[in-house]
N, C-alpha and C positions, 0 to 999 in steps of 0.2 A: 827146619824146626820140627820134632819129634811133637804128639800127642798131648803127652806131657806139659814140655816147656810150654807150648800154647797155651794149655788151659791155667799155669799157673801166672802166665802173662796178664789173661784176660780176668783172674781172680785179685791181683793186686789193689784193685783198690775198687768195689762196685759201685760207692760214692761216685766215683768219676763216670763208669758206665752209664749207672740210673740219669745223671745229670745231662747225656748227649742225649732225653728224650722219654717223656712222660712214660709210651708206650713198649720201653725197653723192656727187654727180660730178666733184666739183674733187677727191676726194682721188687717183684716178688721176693726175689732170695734177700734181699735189702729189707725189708720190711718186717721178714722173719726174725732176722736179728737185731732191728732198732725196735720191736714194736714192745718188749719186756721189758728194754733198757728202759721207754719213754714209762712206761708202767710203774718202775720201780722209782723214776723221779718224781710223779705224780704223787703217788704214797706218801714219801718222804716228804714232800712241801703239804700235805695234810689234804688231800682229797677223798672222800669217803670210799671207802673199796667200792661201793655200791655203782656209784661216778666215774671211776678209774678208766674203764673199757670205753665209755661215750667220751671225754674227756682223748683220750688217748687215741680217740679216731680222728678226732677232729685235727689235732697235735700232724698226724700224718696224712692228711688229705692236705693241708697248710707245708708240708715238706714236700709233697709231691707238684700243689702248685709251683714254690717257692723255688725248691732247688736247682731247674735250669736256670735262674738268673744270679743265683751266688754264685760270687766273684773268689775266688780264693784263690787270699795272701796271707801268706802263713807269718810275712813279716809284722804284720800288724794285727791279723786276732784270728786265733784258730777256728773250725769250723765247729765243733762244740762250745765256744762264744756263740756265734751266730746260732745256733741250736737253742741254746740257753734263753735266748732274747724270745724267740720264736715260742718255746714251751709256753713262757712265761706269759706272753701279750696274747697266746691262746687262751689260756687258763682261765687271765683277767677279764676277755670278751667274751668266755662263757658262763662266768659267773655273773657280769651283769647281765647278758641276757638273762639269766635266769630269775635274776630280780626283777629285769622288767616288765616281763610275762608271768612278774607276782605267783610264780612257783613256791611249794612250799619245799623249803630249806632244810635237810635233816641236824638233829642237833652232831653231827658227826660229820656235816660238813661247815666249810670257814667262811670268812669274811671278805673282802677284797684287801681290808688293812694290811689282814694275816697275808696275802700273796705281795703283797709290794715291800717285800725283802731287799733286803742291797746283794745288786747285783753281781758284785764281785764274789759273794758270797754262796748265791746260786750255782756259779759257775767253776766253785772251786769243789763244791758237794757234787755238780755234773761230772767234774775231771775224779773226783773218788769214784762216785756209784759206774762210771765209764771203764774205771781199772777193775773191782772188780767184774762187774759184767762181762769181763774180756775174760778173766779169769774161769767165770763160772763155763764159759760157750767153750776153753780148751779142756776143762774137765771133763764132760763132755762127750768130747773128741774121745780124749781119750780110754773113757769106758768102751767107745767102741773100737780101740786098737787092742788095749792091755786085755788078757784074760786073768779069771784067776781072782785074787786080794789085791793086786797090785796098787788100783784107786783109792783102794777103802785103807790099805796100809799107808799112802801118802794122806791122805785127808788127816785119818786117827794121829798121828803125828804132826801133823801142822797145826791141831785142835790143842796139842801139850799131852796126847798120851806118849807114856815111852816106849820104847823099842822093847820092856818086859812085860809091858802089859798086853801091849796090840799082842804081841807074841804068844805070850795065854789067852787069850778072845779069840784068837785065830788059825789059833793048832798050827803053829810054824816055825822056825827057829829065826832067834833075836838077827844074827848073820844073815838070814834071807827080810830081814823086816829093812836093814840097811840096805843092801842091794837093791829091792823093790823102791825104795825109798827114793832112791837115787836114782835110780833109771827114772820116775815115773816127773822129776824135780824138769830131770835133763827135757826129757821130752817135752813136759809144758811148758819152759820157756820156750820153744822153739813153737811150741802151737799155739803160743800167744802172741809170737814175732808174728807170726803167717795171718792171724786173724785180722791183727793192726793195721798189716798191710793192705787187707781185704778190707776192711771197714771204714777206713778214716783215706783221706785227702791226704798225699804226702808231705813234707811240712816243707819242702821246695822241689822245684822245679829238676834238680840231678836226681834228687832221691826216686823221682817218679819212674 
């Protein structure tokens, strides 16, 4: 086995890595990429920017305990379930501490009512801010493959500019805004296939 193939063996999935052992090395590169995603679900369920960062430490100190003893069975609830639970009942145990150490409360942060959402609900907002998240870490990528317009001509057309506009904003011809177009489409599926694989638990046992 070449170089290569190793390192993309040993990239397939660092969930699995991290999980043979607190003091792993994947869980650094792990962390890197869950620590924005858990950020941007803390936002979205209404936690004060201010809060976010403490909040969102806590979120991962509780994954780094937790995660040698998840069990994953993809047949019965994927590991972003199990995430979702975990956000949540952190959230809810920091918010009462913080009442009960009679902390004063900014008017921009919530309530405990406000956090006790239905859960299915939570978890379907995790599986959205998840996809894109995935998306945002292959764009990414690949600013640092593409030279050139190549990113900024896929994004501006994915936003609803046309191929005549980007083309005058960008000094290039409408012919090369398609080509970039398209190359840069091909590419990020494929660098969001690779990320999936890297990030998430596979959803059984062949697939691994």
């Amino acid at each position: 086995m070449n170089i290569q193939s190793h390192n993309l063996l040993t990239r397939i999935s660092l969930l699995e890595l991290a999980q043979s052992g607190k003091d792993h090395p994947a869980w650094e590169e792990l962390l890197g990429y869950y620590e924005p995603f858990i950020g941007r679900i803390l936002t979205h369920m209404g936690v004060a920017r201010s809060d976010v960062d403490d909040v969102c430490q806590l979120v991962l100190m509780r994954l780094w305990k937790d995660l040698v003893n998840y069990q994953h069975e993809p047949q019965r609830a994927r590991f972003r379930t199990w995430l979702s639970h975990l956000i949540h009942s952190t959230l809810v145990d920091w918010h009462r501490k913080r009442r009960r150490d009679r902390q004063t409360v900014d008017t921009g942060s919530i309530e405990v009512d406000q956090l006790l959402i239905d859960q299915p609900e939570l978890e379907m907002q995790i599986e959205a801010e998840w996809k894109e998240h995935i998306v945002d870490l292959a764009l990414e990528r690949l600013r640092t493959i593409f030279s050139g317009n190549a990113v900024d001509v896929f994004v501006r057309s994915v936003e609803g500019e046309s191929a005549a506009e980007i083309s005058q904003e960008l000094n290039i011809s409408e012919e090369s805004v398609y080509v970039l177009k398209h190359r840069v489409k091909k590419r990020l599926v494929r660098e969001a296939y690779e990320l999936r694989r890297e990030l998430e638990f596979p959803d059984s046992k062949s697939s691994s």
